[in-house]
PDB file of N, CA, C, O and CB in Angstrom:
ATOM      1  N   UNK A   1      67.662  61.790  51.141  1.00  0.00           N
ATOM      2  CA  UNK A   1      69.040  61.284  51.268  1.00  0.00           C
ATOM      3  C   UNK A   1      70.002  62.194  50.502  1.00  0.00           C
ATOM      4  O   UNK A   1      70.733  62.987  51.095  1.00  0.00           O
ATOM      5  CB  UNK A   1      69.143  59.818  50.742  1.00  0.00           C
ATOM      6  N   UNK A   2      69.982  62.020  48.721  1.00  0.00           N
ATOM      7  CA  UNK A   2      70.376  62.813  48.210  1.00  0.00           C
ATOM      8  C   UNK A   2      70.836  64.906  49.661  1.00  0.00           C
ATOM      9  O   UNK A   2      71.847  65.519  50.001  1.00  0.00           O
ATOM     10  CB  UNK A   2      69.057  62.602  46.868  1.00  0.00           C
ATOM     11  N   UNK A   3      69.528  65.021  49.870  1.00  0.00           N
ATOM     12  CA  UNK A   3      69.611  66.486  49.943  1.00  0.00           C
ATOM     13  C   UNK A   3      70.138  66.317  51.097  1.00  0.00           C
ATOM     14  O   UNK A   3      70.627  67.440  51.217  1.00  0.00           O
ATOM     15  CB  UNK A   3      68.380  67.442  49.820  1.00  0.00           C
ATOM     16  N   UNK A   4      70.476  65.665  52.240  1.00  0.00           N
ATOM     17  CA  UNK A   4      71.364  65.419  53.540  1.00  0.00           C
ATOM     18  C   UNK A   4      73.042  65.473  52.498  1.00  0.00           C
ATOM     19  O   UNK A   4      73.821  66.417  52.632  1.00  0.00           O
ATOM     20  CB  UNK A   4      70.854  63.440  54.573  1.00  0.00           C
ATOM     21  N   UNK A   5      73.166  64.951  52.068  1.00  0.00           N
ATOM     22  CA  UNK A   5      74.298  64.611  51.554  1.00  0.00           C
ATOM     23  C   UNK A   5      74.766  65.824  50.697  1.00  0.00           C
ATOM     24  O   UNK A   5      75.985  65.853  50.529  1.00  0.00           O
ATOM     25  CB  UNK A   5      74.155  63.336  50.831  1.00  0.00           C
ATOM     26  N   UNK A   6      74.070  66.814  50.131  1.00  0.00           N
ATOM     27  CA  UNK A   6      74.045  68.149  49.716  1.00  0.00           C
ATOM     28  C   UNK A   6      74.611  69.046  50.963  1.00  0.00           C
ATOM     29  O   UNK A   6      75.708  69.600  51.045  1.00  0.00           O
ATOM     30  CB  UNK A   6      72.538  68.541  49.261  1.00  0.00           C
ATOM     31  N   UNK A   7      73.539  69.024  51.908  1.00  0.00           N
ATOM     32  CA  UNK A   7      73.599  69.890  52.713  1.00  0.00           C
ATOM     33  C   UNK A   7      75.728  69.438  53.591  1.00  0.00           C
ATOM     34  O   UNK A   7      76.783  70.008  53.315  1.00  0.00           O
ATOM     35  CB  UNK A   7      71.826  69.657  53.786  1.00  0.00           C
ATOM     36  N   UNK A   8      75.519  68.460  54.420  1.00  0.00           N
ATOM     37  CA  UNK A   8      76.702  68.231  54.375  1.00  0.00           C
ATOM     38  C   UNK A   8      77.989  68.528  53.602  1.00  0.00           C
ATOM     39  O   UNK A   8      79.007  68.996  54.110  1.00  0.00           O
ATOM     40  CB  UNK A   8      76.567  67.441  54.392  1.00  0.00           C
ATOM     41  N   UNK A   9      77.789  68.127  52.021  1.00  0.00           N
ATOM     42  CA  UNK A   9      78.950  68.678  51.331  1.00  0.00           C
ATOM     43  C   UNK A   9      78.991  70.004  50.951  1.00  0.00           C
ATOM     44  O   UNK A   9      79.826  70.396  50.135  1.00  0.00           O
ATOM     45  CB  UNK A   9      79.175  68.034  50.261  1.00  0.00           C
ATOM     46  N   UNK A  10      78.015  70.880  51.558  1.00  0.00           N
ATOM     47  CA  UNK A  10      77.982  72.815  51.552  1.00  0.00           C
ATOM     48  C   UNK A  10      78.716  72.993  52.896  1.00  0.00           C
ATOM     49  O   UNK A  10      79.386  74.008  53.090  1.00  0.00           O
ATOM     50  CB  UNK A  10      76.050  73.795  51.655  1.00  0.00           C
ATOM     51  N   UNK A  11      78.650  72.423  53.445  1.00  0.00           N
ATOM     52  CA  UNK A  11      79.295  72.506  55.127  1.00  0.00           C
ATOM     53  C   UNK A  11      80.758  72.788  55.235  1.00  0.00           C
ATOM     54  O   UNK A  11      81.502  73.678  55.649  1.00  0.00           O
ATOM     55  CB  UNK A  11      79.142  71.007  55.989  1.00  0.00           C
ATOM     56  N   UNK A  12      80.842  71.257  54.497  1.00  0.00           N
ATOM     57  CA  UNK A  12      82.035  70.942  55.012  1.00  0.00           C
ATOM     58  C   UNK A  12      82.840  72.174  53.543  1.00  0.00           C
ATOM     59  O   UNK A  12      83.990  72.506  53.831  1.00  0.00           O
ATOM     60  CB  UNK A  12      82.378  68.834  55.094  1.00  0.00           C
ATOM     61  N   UNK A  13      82.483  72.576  52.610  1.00  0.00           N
ATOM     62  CA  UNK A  13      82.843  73.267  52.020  1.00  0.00           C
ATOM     63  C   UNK A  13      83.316  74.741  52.429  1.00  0.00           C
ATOM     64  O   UNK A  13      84.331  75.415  52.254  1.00  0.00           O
ATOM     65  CB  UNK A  13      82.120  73.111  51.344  1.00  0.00           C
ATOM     66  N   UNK A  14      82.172  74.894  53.012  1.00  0.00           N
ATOM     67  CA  UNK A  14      82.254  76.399  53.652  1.00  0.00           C
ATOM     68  C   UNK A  14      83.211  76.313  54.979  1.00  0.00           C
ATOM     69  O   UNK A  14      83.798  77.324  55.365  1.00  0.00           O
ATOM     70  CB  UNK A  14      80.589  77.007  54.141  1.00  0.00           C
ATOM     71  N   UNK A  15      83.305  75.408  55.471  1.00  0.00           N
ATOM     72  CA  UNK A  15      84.520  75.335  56.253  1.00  0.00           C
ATOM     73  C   UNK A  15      85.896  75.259  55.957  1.00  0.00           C
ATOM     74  O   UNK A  15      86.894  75.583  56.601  1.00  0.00           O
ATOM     75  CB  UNK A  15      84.419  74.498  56.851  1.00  0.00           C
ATOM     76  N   UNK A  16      85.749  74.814  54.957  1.00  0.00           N
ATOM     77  CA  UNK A  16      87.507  74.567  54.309  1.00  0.00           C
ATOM     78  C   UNK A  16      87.579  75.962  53.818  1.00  0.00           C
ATOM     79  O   UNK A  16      88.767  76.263  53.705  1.00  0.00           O
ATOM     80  CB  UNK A  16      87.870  73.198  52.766  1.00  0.00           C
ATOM     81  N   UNK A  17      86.627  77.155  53.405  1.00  0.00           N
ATOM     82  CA  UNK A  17      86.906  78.230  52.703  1.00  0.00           C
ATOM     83  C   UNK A  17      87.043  78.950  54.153  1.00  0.00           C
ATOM     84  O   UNK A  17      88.169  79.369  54.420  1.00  0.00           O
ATOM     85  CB  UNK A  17      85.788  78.744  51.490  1.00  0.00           C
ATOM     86  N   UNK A  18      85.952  79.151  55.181  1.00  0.00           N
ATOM     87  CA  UNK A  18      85.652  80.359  55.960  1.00  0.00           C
ATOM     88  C   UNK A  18      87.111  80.182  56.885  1.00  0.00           C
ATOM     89  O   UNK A  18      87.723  81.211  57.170  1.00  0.00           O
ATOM     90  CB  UNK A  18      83.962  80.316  56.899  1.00  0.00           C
ATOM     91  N   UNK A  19      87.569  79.025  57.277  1.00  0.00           N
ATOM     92  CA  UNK A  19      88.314  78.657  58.094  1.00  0.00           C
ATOM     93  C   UNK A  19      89.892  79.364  58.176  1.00  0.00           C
ATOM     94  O   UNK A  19      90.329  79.959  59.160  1.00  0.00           O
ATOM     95  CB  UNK A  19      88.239  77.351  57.868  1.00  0.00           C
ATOM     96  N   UNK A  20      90.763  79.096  56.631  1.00  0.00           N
ATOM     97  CA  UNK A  20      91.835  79.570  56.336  1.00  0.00           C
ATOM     98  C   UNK A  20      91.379  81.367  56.165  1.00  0.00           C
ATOM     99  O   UNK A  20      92.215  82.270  56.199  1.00  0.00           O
ATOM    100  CB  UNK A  20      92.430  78.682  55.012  1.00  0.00           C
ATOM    101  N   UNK A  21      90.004  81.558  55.997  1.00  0.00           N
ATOM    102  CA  UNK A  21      89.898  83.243  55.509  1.00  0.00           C
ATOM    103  C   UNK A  21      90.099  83.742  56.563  1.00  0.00           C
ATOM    104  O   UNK A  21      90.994  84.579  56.679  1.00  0.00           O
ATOM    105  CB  UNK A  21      88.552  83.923  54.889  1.00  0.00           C
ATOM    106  N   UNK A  22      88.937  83.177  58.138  1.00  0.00           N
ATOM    107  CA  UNK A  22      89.524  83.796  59.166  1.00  0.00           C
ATOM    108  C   UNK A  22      90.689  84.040  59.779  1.00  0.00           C
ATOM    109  O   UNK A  22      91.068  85.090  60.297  1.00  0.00           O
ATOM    110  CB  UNK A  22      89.153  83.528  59.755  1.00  0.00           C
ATOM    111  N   UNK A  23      91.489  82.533  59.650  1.00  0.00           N
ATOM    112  CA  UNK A  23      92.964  83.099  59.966  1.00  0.00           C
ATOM    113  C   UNK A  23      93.389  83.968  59.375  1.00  0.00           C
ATOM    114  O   UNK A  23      93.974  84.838  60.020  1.00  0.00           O
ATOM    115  CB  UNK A  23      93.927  82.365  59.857  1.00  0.00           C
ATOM    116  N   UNK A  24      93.295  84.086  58.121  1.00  0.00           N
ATOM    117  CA  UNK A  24      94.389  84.921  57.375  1.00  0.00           C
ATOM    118  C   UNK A  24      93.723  86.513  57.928  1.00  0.00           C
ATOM    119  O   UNK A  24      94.657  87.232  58.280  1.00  0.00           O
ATOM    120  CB  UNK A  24      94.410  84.597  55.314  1.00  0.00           C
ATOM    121  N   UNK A  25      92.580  87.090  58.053  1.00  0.00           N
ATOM    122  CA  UNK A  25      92.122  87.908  58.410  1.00  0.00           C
ATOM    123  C   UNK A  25      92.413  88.307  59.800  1.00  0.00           C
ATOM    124  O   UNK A  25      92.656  89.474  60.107  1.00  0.00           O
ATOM    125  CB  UNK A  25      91.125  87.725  58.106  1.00  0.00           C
ATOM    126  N   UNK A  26      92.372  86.817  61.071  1.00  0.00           N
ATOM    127  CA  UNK A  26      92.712  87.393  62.171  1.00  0.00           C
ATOM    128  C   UNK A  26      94.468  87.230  62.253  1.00  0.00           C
ATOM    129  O   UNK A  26      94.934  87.177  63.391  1.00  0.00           O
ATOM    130  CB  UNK A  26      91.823  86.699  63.373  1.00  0.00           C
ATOM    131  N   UNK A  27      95.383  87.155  61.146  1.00  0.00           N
ATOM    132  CA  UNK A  27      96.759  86.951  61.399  1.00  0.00           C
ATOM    133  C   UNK A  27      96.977  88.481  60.838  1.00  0.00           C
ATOM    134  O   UNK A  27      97.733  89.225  61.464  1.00  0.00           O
ATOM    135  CB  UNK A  27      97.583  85.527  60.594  1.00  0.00           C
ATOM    136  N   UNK A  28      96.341  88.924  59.708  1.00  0.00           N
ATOM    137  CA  UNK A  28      96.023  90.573  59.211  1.00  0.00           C
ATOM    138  C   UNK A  28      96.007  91.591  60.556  1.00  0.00           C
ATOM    139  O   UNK A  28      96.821  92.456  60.881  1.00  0.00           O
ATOM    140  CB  UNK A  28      94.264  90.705  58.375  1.00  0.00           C
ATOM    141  N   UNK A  29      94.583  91.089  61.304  1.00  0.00           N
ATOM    142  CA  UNK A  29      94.728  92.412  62.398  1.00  0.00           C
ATOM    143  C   UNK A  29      95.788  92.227  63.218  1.00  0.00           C
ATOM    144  O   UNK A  29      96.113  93.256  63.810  1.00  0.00           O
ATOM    145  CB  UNK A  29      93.486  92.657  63.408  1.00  0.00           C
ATOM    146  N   UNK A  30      96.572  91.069  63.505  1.00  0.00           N
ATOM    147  CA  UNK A  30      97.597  90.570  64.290  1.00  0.00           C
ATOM    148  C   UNK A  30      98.247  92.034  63.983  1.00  0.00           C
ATOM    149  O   UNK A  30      98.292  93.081  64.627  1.00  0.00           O
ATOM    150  CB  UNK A  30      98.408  89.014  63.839  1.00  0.00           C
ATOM    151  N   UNK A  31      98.763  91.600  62.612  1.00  0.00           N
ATOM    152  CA  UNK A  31      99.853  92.691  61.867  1.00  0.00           C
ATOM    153  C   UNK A  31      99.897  93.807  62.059  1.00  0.00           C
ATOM    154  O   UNK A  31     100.896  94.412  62.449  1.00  0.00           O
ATOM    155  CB  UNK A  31      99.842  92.848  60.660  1.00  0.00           C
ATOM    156  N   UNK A  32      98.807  94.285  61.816  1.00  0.00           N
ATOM    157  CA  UNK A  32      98.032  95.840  61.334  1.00  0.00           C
ATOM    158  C   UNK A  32      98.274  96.427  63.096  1.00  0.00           C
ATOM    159  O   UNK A  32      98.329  97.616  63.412  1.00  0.00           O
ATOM    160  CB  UNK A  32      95.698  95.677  60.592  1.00  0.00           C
ATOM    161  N   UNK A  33      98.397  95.183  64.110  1.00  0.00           N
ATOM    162  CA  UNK A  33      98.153  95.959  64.963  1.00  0.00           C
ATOM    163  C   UNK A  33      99.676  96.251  65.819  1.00  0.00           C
ATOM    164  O   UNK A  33      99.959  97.140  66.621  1.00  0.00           O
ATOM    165  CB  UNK A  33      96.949  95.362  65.715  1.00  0.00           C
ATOM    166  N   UNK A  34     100.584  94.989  65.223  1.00  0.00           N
ATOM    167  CA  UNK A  34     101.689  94.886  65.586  1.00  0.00           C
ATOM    168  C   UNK A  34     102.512  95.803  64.948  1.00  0.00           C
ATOM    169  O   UNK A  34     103.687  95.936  65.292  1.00  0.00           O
ATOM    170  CB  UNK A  34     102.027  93.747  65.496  1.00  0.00           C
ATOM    171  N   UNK A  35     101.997  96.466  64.030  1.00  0.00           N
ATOM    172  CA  UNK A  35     102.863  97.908  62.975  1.00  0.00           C
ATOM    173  C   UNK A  35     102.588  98.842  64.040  1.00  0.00           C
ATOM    174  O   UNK A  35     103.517  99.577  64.375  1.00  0.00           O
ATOM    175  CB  UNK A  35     102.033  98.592  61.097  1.00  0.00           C
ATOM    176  N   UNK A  36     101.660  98.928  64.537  1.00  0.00           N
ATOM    177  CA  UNK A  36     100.901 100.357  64.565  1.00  0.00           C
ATOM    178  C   UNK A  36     101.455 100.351  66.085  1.00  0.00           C
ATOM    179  O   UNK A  36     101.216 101.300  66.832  1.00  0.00           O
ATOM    180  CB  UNK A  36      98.906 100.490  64.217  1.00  0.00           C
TER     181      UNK A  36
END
């Protein structure tokens, strides 16, 4: 139980981090490409 409830709160963690990184990364090449 415990380790379901682990695994879940790594999830949903790594989503709240990977989520805003990709945008900001795919709003970056947006840029990089809209300069160029």
């Amino acid at each position: 139980m415990l380790l379901g409830v682990t695994i879940v709160a790594a999830i949903i963690i790594a989503v709240l981090i990977i989520v805003p990184v990709f945008f900001a990364i795919k709003k970056g090449y947006s840029k990089n490409w809209d300069e160029d």
